[in-house]
C-alpha positions in Angstrom: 0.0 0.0 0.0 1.6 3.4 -1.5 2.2 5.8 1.9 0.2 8.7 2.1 2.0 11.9 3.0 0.2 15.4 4.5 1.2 18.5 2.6 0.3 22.0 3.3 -2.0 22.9 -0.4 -0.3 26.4 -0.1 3.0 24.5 -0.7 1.9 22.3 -3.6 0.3 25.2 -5.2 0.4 29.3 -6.6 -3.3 30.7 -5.6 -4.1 33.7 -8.2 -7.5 35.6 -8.6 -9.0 36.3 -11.9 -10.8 39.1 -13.5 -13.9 40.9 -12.5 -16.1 40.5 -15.3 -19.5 42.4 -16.0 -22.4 40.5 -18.1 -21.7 43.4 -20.5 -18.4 42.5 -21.1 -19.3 38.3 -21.9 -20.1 37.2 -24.9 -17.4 38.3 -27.3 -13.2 38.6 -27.4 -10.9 36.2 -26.0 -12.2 32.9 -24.4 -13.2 33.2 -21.1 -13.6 30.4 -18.4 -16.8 31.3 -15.9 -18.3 30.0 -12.9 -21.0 27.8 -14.4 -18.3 25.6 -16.3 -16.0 25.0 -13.6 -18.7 24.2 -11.0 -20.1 21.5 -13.4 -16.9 19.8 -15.4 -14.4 17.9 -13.2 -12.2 19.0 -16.5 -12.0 21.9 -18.5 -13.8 21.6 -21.8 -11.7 21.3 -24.5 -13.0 24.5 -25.9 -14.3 27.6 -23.7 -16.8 29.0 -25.5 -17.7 32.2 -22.7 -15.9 35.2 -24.6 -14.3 38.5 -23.0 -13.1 41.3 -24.0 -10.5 42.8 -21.6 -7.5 45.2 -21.7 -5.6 44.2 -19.3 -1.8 43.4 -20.4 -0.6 41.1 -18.1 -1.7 38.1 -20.1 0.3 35.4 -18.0 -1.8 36.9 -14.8 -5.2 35.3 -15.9 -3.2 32.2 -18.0 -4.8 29.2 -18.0 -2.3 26.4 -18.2 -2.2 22.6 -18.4 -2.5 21.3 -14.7 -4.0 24.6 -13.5 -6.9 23.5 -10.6 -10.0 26.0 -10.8 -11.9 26.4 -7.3 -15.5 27.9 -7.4 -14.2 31.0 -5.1 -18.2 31.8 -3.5 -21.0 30.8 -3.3 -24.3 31.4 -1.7 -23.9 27.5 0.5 -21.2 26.3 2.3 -21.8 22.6 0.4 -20.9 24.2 -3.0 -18.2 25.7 -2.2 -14.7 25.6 -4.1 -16.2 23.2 -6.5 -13.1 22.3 -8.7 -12.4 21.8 -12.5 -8.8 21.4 -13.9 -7.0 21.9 -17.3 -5.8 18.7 -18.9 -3.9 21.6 -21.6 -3.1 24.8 -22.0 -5.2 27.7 -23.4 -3.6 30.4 -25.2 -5.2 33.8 -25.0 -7.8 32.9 -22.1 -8.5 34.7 -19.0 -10.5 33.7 -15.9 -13.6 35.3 -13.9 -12.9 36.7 -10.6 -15.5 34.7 -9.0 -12.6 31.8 -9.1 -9.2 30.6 -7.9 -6.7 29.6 -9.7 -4.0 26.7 -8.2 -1.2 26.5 -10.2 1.0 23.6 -9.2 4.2 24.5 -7.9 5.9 21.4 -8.8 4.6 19.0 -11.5 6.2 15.8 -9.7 4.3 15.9 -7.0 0.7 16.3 -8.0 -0.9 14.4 -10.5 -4.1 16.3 -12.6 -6.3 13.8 -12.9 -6.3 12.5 -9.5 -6.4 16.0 -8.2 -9.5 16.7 -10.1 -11.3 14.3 -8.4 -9.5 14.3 -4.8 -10.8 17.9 -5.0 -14.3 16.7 -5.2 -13.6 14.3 -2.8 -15.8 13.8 0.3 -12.2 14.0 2.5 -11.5 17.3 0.9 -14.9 18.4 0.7 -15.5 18.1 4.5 -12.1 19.9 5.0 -13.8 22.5 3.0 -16.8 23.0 5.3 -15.1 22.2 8.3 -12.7 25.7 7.6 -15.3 27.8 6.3 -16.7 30.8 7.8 -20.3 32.1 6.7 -21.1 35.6 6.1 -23.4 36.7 3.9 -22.0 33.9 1.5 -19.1 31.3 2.1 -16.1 32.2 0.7 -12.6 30.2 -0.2 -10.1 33.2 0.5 -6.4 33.5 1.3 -6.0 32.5 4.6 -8.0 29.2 4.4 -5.4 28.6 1.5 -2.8 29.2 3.5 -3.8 26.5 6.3 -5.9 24.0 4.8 -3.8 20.1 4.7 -4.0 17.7 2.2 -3.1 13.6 2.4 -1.8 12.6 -0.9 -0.3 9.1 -1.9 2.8 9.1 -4.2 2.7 10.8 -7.6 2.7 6.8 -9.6 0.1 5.8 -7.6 -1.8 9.3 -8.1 -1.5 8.4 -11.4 -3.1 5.1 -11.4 -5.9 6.6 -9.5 -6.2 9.3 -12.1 -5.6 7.8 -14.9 -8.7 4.9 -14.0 -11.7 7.4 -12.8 -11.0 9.9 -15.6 -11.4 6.4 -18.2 -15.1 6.5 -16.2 -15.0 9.9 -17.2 -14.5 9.4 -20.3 -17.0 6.8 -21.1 -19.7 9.0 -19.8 -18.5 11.8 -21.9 -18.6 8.9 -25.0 -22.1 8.1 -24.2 -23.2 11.8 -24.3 -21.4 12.3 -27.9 -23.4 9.4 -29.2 -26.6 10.4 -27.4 -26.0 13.9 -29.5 -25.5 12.0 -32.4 -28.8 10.2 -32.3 -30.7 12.9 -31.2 -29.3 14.8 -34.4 -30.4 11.6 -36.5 -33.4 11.7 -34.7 -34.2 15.3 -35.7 -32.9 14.8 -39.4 -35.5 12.7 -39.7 -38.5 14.8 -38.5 -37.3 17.5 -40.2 -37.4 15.5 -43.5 -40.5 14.4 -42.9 -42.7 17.2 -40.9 -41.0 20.3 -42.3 -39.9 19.7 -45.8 -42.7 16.7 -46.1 -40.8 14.2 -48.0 -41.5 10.8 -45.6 -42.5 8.2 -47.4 -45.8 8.3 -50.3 -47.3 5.0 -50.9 -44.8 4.0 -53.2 -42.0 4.8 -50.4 -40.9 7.6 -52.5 -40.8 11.0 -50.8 -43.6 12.4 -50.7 -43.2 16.3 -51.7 -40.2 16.1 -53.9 -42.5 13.1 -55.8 -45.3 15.3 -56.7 -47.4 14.7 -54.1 -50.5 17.3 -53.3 -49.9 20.3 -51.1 -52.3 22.7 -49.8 -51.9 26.4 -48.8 -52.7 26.8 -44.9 -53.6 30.5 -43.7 -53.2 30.6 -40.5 -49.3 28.9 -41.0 -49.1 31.1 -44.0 -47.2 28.0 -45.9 -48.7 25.0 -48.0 -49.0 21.5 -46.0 -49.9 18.1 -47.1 -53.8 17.4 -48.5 -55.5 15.7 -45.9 -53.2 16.7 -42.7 -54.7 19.4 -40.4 -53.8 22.0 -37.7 -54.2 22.4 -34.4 -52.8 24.6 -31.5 -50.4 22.6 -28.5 -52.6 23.5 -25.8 -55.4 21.6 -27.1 -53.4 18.6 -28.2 -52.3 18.2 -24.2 -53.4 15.1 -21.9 -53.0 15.3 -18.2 -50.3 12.5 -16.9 -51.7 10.7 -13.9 -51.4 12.4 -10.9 -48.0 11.9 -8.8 -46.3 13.3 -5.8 -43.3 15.9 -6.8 -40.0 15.4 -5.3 -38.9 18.2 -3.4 -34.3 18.9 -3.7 -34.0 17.6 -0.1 -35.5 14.5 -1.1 -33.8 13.5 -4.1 -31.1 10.8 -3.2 -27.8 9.8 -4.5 -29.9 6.1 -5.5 -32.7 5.0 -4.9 -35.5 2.7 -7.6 -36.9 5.8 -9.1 -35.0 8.1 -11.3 -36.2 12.1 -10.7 -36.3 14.4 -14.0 -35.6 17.7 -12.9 -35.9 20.4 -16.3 -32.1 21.1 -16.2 -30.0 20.3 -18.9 -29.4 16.6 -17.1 -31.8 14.0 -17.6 -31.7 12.7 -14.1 -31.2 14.8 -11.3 -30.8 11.9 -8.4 -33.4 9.3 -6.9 -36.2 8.6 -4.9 -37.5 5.6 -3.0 -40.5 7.1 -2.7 -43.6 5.1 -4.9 -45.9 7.8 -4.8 -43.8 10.1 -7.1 -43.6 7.2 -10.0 -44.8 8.2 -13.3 -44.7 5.0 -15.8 -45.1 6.3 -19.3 -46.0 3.5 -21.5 -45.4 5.8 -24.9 -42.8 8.6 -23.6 -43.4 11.8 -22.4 -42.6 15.1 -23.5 -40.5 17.5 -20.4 -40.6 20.9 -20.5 -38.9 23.5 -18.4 -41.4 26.4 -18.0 -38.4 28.1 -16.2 -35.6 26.7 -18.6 -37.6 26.0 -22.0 -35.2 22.8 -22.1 -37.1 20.2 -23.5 -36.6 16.1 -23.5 -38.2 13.2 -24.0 -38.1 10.5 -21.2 -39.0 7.1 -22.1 -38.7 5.3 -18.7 -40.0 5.1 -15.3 -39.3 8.0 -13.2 -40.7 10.6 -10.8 -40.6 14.3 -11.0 -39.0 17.2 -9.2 -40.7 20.4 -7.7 -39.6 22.7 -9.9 -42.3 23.4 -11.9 -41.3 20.9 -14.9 -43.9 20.1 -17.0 -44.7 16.9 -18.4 -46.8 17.0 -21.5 -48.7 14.0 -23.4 -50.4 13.9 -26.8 -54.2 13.3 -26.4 -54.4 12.9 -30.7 -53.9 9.6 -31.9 -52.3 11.5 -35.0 -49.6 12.8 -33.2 -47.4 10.1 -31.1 -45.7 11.4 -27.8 -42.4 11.3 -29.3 -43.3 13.5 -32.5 -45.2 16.3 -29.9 -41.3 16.0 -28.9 -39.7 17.3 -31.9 -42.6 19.8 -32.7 -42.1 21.6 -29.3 -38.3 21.2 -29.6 -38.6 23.3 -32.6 -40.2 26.4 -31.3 -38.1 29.5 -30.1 -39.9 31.0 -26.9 -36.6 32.8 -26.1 -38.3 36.4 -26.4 -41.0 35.4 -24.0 -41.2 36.3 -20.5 -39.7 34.5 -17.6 -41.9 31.7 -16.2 -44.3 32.2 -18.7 -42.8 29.9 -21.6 -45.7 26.9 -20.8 -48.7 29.9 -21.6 -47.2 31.0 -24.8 -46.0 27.6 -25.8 -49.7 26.0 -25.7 -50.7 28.6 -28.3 -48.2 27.8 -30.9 -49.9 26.1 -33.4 -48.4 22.2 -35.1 -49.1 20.4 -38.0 -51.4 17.1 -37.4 -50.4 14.9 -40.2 -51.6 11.4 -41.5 -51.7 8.7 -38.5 -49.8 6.3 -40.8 -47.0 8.2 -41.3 -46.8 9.9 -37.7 -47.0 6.1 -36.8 -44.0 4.9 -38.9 -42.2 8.1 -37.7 -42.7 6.7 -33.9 -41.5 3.5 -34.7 -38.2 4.5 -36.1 -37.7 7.3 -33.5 -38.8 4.8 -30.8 -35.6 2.3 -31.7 -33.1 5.5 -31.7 -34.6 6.9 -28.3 -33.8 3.4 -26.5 -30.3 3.5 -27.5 -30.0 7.0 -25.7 -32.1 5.4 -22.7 -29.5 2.7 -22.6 -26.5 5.1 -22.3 -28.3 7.2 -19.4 -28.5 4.7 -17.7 -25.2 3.4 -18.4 -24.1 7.3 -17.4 -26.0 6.8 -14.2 -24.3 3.0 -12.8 -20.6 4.9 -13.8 -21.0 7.6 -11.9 -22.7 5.0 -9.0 -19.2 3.6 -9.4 -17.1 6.8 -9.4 -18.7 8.0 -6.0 -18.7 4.7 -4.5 -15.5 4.1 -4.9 -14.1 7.5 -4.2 -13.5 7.9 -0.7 -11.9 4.5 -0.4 -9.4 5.4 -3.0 -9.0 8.8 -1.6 -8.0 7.4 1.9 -5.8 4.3 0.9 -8.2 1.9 1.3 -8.2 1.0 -2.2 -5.8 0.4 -4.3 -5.4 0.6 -8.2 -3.6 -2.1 -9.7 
């Protein structure tokens, strides 16, 4: 068993502030790493798309450099506090908010990236976190904690092993998500060939528009649609999903049986045990963020959060579950008002085509949406695996061979 030695952090690593950045300043100039990416990414992207402009000169002052550790500097709980990211390269010309820290390793021999990526995140580091933290109006990682705050760390081969096998986890997960892009792209290729430019299949399986086949001008769409499909607005296209109990945050557990969908970016915000919060939908259902507009389509048992996510059901036997999906995935409510993205979006009006074709259309989405299913959940049992195994590695009581 490699021995584990304590170090003081403020002798392993350089801690530099970055730049104080105003909302008018984002959005163009050099690349700019914010809050939001390092408190979600245990690794720098490997693009940073937030821009900046700044004049300040001292462009090694704000570097960001390969091995460079990001710490979430406030925040409004002491739990998410110095969340971590760290640079697996270096990126030329960017600069850093001043709402983080930057550690930049002292010595290269000593301190393995990958491993410190996730010893940082670490419940043994985390608690050290808490334990030194003083709350004002928000908790803040400042100077003088650096200056104090210990660290146990194993030998620099066997941080390496460590390192080297989570951030594999890692990458599988990020795998997973490229494919899952992938076949939501094909996914959406495919409605859009057949529900926008109206070529699916005619009854010779030729495409329909580009064949010849009969369109008709529709005034209230201003554009011409197929002969016999019709139009309808969302809001009266809507079922009501059986009633279930909503998850509150404090609820939602690391695991549990039931997944909960929160209307975040991520399909599955933890779990509950709880049986009264399980929604079974037999066809998918439609997730929308009334806060967020983020939109998915969940084909699996779960139970939902309290956050005012909406889940929406076809009631017309023209229009499957999954193709409601695509049609409100289309829409841009970005110049409506907050909160009120669910009002506006059951006035839009869709397209109610043939129930053959809508029906074919399911059953070719259907086979791509359980291939993404399968790498959630796949997601889900590797992350499992990542925190279970954490703390043991991170105190020596497991060992990488």
């Amino acid at each position: 068993m490699s021995e584990w030695k304590r170090y003081k952090l403020s002798d392993l690593y350089e801690m530099s502030s970055g730049i104080s950045s105003t909302k008018e300043q984002a959005g163009h100039g050099s690349p700019f790493l914010s809050f939001s990416v390092v408190f979600n990414n245990y690794f720098l992207p490997d693009s940073l798309i937030d821009l900046m402009d700044t004049t300040d000169g001292d462009k090694q002052k704000y570097s960001i450099n390969e091995g460079d550790i990001f710490l979430t500097r406030t925040s409004e709980t002491v739990d998410e506090l110095a969340m971590s990211s760290v640079a697996l390269k270096d990126y030329p010309e960017a600069s850093f908010s001043g709402f983080l820290k930057r550690l930049r390793p002292v010595d290269k021999r000593i301190v393995y990236p990958k491993f410190m990526a996730f010893y940082l995140r670490s419940p043994l580091f985390r608690r050290t976190i808490i334990n030194n933290t003083v709350m004002t109006l928000r908790a803040s990682f400042n100077e003088a904690m650096f200056s104090y705050l210990e660290i146990m760390l194993p030998d620099f081969d066997t941080q390496k092993k460590i390192g080297d096998f989570l951030y594999s986890l890692e990458k599988k997960k990020q795998t997973n998500n490229q494919i899952n892009q992938e076949l939501e792209a094909m996914a959406k290729t495919l409605y859009d060939y057949w529900f926008v430019q109206f070529d699916f299949p005619d009854q010779n399986g030729k495409p329909y528009k580009s064949s010849g086949g009969k369109m008709v001008y529709h005034p209230e769409l201003k554009r011409e649609i197929p002969e016999g499909w019709g139009v309808e607005s969302v809001g009266n296209l809507l079922d009501k999903v059986t009633k279930a109990e909503k998850i509150e945050n404090n609820s939602i557990e690391f695991i549990g049986k039931i997944p909960v969908i929160d209307q975040s970016q991520k399909y599955i915000a933890g779990f509950t045990n709880n049986e009264n919060g399980l929604i079974q939908p037999q066809n998918g259902h439609v997730i929308f963020g009334d806060h967020t507009r983020v939109v998915k389509y969940i084909n699996f048992d779960y139970a939902r959060g309290a956050d005012g996510t909406q889940v929406l059901i076809s009631n017309n036997e023209n229009i499957s579950n999954v193709l409601l999906y695509h049609m409100i995935e289309d829409f841009d409510l970005s110049n409506y008002g907050y909160a009120r993205h669910f009002k506006f979006l059951k006035e839009k009006l869709v397209i109610v085509p043939d129930k053959k074709i809508s029906l074919q259309f399911a059953n070719k989405a259907d086979v791509i949406y359980k291939k993404i299913r399968n790498n959630i959940f796949e997601n889900q049992e590797l992350t499992q695996l990542r925190d279970w195994l954490l703390p043991m590695l991170m105190n020596g009581q497991v060992k990488v061979e």
